[in-house]
VOLO-185426 format. One record per atom (N, C-alpha, C): atom name; residue number from 0; z, x, y; chain. Coordinates in nm, 4 decimals. Atoms other than C-alpha are relative to their C-alpha. Example, Ala and Ser with C-alpha at 12.3 -4.5 7.8 and 13.67 -1.06 7.14 Angstrom:
<atoms>
ATOM  atomo  num        zz        xx        yy  cadena
ATOM      N    0    0.0000    0.0890   -0.1190       A
ATOM     CA    0    0.7800    1.2300   -0.4500       A
ATOM      C    0    0.0000    0.0900    0.1200       A
ATOM      N    1   -0.0060   -0.0820   -0.1190       A
ATOM     CA    1    0.7140    1.3670   -0.1060       A
ATOM      C    1    0.0730   -0.0770    0.1090       A
</atoms>
This chain:
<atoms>
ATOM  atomo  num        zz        xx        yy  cadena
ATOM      N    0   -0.0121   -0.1451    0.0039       A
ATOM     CA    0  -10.5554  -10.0750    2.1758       A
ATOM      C    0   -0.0335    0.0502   -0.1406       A
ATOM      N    1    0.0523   -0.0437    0.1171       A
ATOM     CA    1  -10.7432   -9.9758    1.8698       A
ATOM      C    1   -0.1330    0.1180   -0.0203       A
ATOM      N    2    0.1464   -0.1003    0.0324       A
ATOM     CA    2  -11.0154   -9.6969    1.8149       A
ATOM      C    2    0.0689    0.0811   -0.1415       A
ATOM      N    3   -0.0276   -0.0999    0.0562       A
ATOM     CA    3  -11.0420   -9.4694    1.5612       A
ATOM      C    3   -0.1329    0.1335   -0.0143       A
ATOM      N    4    0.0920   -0.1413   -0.0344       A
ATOM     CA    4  -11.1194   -9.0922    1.5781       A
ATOM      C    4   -0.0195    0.0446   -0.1418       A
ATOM      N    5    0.0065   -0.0694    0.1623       A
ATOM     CA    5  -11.2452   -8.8890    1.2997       A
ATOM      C    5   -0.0372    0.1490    0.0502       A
ATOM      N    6    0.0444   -0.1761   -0.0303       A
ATOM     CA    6  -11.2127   -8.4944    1.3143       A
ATOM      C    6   -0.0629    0.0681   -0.1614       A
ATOM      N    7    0.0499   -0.0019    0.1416       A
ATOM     CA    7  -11.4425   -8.3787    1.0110       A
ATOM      C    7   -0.0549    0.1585    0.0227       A
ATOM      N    8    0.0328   -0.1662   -0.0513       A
ATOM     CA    8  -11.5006   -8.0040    0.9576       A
ATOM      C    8    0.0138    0.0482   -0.1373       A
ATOM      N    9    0.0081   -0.0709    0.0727       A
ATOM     CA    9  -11.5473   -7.7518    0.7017       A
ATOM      C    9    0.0795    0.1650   -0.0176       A
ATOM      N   10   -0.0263   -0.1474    0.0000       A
ATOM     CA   10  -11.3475   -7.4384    0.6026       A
ATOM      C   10   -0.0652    0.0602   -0.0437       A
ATOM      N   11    0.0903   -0.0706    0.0722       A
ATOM     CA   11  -11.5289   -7.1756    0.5340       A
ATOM      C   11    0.0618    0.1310   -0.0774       A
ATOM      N   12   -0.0633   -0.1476    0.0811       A
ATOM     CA   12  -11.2386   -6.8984    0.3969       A
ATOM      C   12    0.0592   -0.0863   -0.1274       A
ATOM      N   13   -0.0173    0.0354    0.1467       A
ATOM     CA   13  -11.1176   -6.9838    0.0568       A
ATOM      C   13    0.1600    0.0401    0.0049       A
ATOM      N   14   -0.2005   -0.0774   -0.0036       A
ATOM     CA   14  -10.6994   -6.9340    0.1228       A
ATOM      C   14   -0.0043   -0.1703   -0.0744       A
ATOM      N   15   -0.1171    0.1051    0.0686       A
ATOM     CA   15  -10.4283   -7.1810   -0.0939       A
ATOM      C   15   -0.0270   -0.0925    0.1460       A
ATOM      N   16   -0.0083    0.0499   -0.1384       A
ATOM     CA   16  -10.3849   -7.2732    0.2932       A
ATOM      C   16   -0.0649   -0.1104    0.0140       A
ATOM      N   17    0.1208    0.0581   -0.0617       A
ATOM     CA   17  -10.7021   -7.4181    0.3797       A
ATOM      C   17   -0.0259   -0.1231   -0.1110       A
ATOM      N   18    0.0620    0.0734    0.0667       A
ATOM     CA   18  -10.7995   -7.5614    0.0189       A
ATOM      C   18    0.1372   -0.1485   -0.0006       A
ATOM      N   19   -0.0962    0.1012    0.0240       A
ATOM     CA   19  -10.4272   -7.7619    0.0533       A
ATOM      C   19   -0.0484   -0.1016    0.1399       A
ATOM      N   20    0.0391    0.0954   -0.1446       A
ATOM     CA   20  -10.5000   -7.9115    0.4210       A
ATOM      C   20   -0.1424   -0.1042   -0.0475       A
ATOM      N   21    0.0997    0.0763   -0.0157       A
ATOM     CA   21  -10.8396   -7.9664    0.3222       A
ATOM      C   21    0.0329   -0.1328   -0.1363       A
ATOM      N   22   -0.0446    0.1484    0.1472       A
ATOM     CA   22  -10.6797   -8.2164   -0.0314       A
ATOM      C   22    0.0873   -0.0672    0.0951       A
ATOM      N   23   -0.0765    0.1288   -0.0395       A
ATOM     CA   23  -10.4626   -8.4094    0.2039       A
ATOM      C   23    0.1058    0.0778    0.0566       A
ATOM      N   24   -0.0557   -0.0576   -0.1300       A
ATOM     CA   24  -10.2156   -8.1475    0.3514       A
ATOM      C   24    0.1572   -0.0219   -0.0613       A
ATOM      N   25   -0.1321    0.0259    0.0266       A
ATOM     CA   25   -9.9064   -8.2675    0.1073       A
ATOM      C   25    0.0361    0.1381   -0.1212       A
ATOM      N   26   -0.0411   -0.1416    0.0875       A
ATOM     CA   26   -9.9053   -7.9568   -0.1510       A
ATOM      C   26    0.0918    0.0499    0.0345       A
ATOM      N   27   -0.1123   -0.1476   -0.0092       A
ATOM     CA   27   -9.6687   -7.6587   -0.2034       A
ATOM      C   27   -0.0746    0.0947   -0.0628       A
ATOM      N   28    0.0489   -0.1352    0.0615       A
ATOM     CA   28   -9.7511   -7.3259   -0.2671       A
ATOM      C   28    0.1470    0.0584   -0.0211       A
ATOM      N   29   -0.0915   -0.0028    0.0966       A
ATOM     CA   29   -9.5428   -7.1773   -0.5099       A
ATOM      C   29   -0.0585    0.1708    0.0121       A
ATOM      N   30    0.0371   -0.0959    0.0424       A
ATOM     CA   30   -9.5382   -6.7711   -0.5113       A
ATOM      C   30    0.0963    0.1110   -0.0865       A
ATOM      N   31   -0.0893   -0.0724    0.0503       A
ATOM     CA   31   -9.4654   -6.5461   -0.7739       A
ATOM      C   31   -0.0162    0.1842   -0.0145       A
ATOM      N   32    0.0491   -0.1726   -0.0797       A
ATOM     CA   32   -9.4266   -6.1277   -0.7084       A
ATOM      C   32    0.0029    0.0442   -0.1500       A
ATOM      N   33    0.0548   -0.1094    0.1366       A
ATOM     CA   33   -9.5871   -5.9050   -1.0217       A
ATOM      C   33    0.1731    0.0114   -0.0422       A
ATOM      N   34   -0.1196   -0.0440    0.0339       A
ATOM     CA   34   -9.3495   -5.8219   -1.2585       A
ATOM      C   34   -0.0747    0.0370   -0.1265       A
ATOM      N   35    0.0479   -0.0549    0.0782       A
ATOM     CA   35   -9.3714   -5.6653   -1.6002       A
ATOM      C   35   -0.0202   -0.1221   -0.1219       A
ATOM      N   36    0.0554    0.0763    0.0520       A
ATOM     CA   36   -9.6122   -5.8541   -1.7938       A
ATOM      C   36   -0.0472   -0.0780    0.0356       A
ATOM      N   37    0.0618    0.1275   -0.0613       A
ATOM     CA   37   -9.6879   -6.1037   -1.5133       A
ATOM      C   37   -0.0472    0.0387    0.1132       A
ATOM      N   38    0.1050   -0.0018   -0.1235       A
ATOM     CA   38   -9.9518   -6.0716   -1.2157       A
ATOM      C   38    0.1201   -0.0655    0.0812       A
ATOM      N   39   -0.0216    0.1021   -0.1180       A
ATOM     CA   39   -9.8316   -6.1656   -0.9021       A
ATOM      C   39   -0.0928   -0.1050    0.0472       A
ATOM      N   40    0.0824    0.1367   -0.0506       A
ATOM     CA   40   -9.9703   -6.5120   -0.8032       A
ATOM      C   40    0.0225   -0.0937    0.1348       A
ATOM      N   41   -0.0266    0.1408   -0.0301       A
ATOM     CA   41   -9.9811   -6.8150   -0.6141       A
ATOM      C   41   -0.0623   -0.0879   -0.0621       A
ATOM      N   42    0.0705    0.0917    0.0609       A
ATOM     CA   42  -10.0014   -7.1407   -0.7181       A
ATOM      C   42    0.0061   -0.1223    0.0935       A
ATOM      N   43   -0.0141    0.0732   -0.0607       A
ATOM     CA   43  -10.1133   -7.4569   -0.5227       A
ATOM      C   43    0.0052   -0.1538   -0.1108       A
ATOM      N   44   -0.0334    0.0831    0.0549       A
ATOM     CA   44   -9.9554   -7.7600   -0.6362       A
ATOM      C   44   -0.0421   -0.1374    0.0846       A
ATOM      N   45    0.0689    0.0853   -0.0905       A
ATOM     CA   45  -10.1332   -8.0660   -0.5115       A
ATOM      C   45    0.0650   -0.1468    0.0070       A
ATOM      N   46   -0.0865    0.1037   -0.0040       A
ATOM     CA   46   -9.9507   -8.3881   -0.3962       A
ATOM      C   46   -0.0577   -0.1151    0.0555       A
ATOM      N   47    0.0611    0.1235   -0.0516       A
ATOM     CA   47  -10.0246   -8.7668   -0.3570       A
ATOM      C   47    0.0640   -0.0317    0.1188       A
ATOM      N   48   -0.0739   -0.0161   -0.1450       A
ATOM     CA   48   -9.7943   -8.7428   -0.0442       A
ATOM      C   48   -0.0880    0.0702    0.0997       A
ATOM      N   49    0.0842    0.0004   -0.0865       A
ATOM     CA   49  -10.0413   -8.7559    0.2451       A
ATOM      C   49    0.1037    0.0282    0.1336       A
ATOM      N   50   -0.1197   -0.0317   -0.1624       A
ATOM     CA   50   -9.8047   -8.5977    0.6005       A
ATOM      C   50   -0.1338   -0.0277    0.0678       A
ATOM      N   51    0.0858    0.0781   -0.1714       A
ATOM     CA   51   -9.9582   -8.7220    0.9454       A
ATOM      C   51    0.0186    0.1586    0.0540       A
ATOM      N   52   -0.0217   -0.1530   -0.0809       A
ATOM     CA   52  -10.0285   -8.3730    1.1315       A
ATOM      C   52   -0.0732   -0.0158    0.1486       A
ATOM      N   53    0.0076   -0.0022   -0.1344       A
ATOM     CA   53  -10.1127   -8.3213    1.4635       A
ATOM      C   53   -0.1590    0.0900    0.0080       A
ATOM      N   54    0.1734   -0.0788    0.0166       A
ATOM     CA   54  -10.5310   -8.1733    1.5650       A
ATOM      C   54    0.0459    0.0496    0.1429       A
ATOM      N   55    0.0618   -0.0201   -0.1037       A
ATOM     CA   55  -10.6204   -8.0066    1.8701       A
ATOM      C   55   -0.0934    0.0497   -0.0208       A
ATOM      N   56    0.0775   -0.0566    0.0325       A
ATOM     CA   56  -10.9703   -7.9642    1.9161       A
ATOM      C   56   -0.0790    0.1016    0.1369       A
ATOM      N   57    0.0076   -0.0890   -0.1509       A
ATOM     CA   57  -11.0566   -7.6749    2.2117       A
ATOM      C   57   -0.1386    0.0539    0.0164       A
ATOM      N   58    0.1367   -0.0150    0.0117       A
ATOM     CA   58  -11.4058   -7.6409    2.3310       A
ATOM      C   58    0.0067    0.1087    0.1561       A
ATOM      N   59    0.0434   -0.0397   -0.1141       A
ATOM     CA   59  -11.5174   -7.4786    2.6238       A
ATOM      C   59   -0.0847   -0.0899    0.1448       A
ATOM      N   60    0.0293    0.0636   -0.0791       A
ATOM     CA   60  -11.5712   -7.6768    2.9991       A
ATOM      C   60   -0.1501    0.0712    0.0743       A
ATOM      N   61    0.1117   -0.0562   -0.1411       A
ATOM     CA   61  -11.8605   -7.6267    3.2979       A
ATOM      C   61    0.0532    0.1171    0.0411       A
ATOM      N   62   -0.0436   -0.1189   -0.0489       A
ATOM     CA   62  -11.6286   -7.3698    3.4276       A
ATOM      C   62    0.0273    0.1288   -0.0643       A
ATOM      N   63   -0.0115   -0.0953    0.0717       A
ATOM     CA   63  -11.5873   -7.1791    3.1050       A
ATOM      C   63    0.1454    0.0007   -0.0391       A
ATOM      N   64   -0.1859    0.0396    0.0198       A
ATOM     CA   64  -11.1924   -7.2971    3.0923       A
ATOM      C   64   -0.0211   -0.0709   -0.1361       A
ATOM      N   65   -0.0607    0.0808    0.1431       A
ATOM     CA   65  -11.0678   -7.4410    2.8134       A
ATOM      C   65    0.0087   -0.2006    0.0267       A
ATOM      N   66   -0.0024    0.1307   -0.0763       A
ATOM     CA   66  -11.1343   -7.8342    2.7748       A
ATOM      C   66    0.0568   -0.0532   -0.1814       A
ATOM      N   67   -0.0776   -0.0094    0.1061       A
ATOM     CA   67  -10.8689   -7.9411    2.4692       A
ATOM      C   67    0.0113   -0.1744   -0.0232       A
ATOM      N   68   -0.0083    0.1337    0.0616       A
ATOM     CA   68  -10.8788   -8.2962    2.2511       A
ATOM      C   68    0.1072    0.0120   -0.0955       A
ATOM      N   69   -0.1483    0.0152    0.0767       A
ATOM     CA   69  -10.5087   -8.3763    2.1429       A
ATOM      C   69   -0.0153   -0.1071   -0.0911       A
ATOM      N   70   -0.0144    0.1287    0.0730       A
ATOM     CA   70  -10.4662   -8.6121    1.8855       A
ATOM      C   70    0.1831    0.0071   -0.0792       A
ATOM      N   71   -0.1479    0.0012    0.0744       A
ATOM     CA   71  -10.0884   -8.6366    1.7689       A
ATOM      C   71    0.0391   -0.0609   -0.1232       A
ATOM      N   72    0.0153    0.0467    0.1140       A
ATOM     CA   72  -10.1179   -8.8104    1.4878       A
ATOM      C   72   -0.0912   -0.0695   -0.1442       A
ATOM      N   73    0.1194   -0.0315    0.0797       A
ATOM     CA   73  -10.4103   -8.7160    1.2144       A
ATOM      C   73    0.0305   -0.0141   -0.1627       A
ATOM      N   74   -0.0517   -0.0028    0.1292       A
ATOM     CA   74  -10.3970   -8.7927    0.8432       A
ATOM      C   74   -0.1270    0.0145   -0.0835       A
ATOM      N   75    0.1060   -0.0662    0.1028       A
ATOM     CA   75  -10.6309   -8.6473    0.5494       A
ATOM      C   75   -0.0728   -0.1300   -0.0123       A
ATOM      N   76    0.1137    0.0930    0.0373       A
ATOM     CA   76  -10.9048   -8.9414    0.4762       A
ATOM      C   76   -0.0004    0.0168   -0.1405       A
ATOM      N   77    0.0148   -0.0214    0.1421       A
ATOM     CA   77  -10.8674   -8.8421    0.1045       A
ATOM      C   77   -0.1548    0.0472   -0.0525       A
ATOM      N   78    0.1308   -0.0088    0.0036       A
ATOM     CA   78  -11.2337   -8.7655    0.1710       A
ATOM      C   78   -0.0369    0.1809   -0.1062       A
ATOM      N   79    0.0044   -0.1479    0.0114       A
ATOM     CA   79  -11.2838   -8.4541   -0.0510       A
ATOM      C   79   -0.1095    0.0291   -0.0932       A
ATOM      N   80    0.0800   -0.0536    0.1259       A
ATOM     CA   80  -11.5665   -8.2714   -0.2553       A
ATOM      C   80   -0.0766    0.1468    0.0408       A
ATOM      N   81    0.0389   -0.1646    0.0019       A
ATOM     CA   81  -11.6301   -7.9114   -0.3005       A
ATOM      C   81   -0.0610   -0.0157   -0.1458       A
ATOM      N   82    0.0824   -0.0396    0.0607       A
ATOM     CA   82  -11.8961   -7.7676   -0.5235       A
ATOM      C   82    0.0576    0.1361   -0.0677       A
ATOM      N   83   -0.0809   -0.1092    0.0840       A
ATOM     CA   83  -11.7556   -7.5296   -0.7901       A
ATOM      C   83   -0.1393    0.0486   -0.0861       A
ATOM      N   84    0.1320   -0.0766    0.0707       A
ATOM     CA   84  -12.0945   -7.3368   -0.8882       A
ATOM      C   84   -0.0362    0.1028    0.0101       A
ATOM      N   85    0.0395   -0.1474   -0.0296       A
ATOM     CA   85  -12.2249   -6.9831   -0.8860       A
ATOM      C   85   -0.1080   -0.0273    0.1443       A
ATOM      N   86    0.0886   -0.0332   -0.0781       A
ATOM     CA   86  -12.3855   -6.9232   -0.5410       A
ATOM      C   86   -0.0069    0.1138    0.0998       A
ATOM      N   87   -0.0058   -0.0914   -0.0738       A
ATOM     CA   87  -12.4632   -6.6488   -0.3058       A
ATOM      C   87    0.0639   -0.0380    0.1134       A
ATOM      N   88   -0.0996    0.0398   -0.1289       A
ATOM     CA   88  -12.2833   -6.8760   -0.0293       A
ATOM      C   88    0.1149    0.0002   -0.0319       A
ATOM      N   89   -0.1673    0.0493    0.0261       A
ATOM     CA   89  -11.9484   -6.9122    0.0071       A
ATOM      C   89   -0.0006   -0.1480   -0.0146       A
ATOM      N   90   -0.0295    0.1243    0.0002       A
ATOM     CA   90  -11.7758   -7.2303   -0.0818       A
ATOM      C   90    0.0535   -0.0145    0.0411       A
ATOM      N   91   -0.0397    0.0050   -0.1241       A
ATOM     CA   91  -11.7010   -7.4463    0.1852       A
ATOM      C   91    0.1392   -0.1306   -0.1121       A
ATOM      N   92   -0.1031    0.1089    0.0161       A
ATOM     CA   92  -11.3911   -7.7181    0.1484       A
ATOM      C   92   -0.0047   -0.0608    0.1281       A
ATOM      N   93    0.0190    0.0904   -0.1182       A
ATOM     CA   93  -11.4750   -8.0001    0.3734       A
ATOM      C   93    0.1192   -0.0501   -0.0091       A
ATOM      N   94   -0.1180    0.0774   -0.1055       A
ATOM     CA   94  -11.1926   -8.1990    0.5951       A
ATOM      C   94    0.0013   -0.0863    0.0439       A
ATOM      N   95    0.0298    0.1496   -0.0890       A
ATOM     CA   95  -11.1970   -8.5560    0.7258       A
ATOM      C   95    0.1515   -0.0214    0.0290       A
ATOM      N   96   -0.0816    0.0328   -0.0523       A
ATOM     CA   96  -10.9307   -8.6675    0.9098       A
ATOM      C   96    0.0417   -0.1046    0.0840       A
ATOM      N   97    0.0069    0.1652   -0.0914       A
ATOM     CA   97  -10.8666   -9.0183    1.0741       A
ATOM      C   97    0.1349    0.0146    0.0840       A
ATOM      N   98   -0.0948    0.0071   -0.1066       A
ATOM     CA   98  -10.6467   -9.0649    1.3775       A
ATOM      C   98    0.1214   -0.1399   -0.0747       A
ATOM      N   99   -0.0439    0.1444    0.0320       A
ATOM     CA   99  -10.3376   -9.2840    1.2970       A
ATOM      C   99    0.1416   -0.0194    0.1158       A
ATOM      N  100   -0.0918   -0.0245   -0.1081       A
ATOM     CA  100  -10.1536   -9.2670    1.6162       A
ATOM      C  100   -0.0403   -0.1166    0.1434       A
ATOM      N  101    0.0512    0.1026   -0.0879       A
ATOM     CA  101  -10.2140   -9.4954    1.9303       A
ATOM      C  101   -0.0933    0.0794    0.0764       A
ATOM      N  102    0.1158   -0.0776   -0.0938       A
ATOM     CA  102  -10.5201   -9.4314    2.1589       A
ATOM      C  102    0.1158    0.0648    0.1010       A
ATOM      N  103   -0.0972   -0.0231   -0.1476       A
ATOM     CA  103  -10.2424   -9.4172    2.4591       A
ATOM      C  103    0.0854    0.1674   -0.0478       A
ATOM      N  104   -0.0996   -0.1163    0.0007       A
ATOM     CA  104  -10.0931   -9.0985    2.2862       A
ATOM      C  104   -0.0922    0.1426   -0.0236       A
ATOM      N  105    0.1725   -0.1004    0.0044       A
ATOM     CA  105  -10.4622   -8.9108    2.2486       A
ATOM      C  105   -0.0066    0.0685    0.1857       A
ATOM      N  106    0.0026   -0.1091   -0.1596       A
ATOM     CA  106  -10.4330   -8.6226    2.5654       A
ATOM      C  106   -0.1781    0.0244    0.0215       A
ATOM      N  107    0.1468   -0.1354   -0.0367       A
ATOM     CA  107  -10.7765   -8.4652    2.7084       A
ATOM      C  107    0.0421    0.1150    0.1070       A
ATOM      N  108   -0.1012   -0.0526   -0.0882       A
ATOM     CA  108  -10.6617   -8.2019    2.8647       A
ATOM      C  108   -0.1418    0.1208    0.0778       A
ATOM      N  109    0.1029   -0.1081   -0.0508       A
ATOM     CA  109  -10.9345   -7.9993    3.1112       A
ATOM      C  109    0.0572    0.0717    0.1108       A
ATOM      N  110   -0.0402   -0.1064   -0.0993       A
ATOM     CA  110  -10.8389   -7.6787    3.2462       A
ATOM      C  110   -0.0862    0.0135    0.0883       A
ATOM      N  111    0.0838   -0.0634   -0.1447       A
ATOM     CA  111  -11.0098   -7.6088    3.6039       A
ATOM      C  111    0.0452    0.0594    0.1104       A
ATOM      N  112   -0.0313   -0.1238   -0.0472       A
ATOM     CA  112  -10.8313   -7.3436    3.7086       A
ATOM      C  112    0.1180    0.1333   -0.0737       A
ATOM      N  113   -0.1317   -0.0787    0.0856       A
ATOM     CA  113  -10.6090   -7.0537    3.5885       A
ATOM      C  113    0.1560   -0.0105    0.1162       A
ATOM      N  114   -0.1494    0.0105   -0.0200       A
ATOM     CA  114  -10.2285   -7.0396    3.6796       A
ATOM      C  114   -0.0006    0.0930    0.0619       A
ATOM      N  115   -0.0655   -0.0908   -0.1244       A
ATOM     CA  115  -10.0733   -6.8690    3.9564       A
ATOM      C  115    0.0862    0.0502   -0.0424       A
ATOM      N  116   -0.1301   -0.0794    0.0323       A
ATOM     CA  116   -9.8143   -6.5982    3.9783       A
ATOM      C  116    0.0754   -0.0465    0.1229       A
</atoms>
């Protein structure tokens, strides 16, 4: 019982949020509210503490339903490199993510029909 999955993706908004998930997902954000003499901020504090998080990835079936890839237990790949340069694009923060959970606990879940009243 061994495979491994890899969910690899790119953010493309620039939040504390996103850039912490996409370093490994163990950070804190730290916020502090304006005051006199000091900006209001946040600050992301970045941690060698790697947490196991949970993916779902939700695509669309033949029928146009929802066809959903569970994975219950996903952990950062440490895989990381963003480009810190002047460009007219946005900068993306790529994501790798390796499965570290058993195949047997990986759902597929395909909707083919909607729910009754």
């Amino acid at each position: 019982e061994k495979a491994d999955y890899m969910v690899t993706f790119s953010y493309a908004e620039e939040t504390l949020q996103n850039i912490n998930t996409a370093m490994g997902g163990g950070g804190t954000i730290t916020v502090t509210a304006a005051g006199a003499g000091q900006p209001g901020k946040s600050v992301l504090t970045l941690s060698s503490t790697i947490p196991v998080l949970a993916c779902a990835v939700v695509g669309k079936n033949v029928l146009g339903y929802p066809i959903v890839f569970y994975i219950p237990g996903i952990q950062s790949t440490g895989s990381v490199k963003t480009d810190f340069r002047r460009a007219a694009s946005a900068r993306l923060y790529p994501a790798s993510f390796s499965m570290v959970c058993a195949i047997s606990a990986v759902q597929i879940i395909n909707i083919t029909a909607p729910a009754t009243s």
